[in-house]
C-alpha positions as CSV (number, residue, x, y, z in Angstrom):
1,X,0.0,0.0,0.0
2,X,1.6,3.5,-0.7
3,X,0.0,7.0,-1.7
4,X,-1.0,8.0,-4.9
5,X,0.6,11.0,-6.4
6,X,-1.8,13.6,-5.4
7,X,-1.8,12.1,-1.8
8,X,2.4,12.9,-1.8
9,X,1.5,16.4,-0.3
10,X,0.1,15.1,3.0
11,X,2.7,12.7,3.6
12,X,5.1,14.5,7.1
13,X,4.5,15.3,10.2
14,X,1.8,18.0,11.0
15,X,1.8,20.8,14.3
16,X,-1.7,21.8,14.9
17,X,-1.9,25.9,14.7
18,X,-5.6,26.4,15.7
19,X,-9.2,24.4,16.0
20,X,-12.1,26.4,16.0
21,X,-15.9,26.2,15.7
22,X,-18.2,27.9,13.7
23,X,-21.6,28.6,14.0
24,X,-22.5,30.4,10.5
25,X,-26.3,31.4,11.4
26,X,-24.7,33.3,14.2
27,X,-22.1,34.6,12.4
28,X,-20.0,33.2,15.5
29,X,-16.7,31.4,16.5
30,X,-15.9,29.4,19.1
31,X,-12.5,28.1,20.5
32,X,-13.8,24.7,21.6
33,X,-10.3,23.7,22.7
34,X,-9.2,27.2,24.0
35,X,-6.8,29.7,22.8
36,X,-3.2,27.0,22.4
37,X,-4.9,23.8,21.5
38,X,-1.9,21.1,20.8
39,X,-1.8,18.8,18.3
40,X,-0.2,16.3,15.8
41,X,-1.1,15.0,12.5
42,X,1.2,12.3,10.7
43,X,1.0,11.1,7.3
44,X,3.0,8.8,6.1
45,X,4.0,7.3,2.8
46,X,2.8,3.9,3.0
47,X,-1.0,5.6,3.6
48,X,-1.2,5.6,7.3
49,X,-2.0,7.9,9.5
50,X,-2.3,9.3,13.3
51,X,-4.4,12.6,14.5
52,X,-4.2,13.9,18.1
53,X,-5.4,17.1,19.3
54,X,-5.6,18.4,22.8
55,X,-6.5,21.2,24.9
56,X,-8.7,23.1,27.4
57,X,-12.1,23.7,27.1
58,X,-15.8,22.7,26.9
59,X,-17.2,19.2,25.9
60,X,-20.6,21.0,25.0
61,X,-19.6,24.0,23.0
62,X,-21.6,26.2,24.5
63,X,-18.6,28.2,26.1
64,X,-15.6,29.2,24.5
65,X,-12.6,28.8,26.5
66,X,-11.0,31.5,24.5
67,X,-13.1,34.2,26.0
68,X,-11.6,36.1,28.7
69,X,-13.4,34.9,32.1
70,X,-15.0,32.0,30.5
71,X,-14.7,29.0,33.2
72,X,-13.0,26.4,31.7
73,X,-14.8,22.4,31.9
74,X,-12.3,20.2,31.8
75,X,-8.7,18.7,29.6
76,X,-10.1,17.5,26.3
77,X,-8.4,14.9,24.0
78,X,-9.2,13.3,21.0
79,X,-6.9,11.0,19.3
80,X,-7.3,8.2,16.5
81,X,-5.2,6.4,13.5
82,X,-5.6,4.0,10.6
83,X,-5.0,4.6,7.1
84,X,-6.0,7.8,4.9
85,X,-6.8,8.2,0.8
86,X,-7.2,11.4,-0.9
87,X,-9.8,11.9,-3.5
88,X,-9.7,15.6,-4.9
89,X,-10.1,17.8,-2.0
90,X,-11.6,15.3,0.3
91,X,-9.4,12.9,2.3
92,X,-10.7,10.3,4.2
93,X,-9.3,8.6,7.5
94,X,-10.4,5.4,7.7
95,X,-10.1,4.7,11.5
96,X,-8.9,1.4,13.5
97,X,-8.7,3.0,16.7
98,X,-9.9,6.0,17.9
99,X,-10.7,7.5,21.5
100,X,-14.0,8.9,21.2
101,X,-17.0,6.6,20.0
102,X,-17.2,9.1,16.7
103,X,-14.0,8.2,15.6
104,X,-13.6,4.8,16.3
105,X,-13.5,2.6,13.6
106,X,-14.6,5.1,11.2
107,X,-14.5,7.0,8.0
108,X,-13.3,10.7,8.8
109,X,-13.5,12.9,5.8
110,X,-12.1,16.3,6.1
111,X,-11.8,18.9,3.2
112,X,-8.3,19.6,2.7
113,X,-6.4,23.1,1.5
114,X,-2.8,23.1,1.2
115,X,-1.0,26.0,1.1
116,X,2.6,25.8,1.3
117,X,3.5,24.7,4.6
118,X,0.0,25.1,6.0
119,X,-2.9,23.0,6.2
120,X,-6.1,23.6,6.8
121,X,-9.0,20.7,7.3
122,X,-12.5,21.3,7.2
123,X,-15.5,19.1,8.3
124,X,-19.3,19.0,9.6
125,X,-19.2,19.5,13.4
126,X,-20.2,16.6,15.1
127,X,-21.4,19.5,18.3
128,X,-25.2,20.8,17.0
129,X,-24.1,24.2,18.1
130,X,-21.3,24.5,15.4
131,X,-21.8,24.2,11.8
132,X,-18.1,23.4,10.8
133,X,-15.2,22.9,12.5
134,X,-11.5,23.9,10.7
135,X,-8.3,23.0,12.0
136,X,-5.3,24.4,11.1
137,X,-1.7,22.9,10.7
138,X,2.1,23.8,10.5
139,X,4.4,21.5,8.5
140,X,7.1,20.0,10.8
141,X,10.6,20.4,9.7
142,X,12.7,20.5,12.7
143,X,13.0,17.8,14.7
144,X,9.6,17.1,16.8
145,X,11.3,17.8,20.4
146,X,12.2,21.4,18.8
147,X,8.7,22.0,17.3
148,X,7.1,21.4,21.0
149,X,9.2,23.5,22.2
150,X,7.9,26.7,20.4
């Protein structure tokens, strides 16, 4: 199993930048993960693939951690791997594992935009409040230890 030529763009290592919420009727956006969520996305060349993302915040999205003098709920993590394929803009992560009942043993399909060294991934919110969530993410060139650093 490898990548397909289009796919070749993914393939690396992945710092997530930000995760936020919107709610488009509202003409909101929320910070469900608060204002430095962490995070790592890897791709790799043989088509598998690991996502982690991590932070402070609210389960429910009805606060946004973000907010000065918003209380903050609890440590939130969501993690899962398995293998990916692209088709267009669309990738798909086909789960094996994954630490929430959503993404276990699931199809995950983001929309994807590359530019340059960024990334940016787009998908329905699975939180009624939201209409779409959008994550955005660094390429790692330095080693990991330094980009965790920063």
């Amino acid at each position: 199993m490898g990548v397909a030529a289009g796919e070749a763009i993914l393939v690396g290592t992945w710092r997530l930048v930000s995760y936020i919420a919107t709610d488009t009727s509202q003409q909101c956006v929320a910070h469900p993960l608060g204002a430095a969520p962490r995070g790592l996305l890897i791709y790799t060349a043989d088509g598998h693939m690991s996502a982690q993302v991590a932070g402070v915040g609210s389960r429910t999205g009805l606060k946004d951690p973000a907010e000065p003098g918003t209380s903050l709920d609890r440590p939130l993590y969501v993690g899962y791997g398995g293998i990916y394929e692209q088709h267009g803009d669309q990738v798909i992560h086909r789960t094996v594992l994954g630490s929430l009942p959503e993404v276990d043993r699931a199809d995950v399909t983001r929309t994807v935009e590359v530019k340059g060294d960024t990334l940016i991934l787009r998908a329905p919110s699975a939180v009624r409040e939201w209409d779409e969530v959008v994550l955005t993410w660094r390429r790692v060139r330095e080693t990991l230890l330094a980009a965790t650093a920063t």
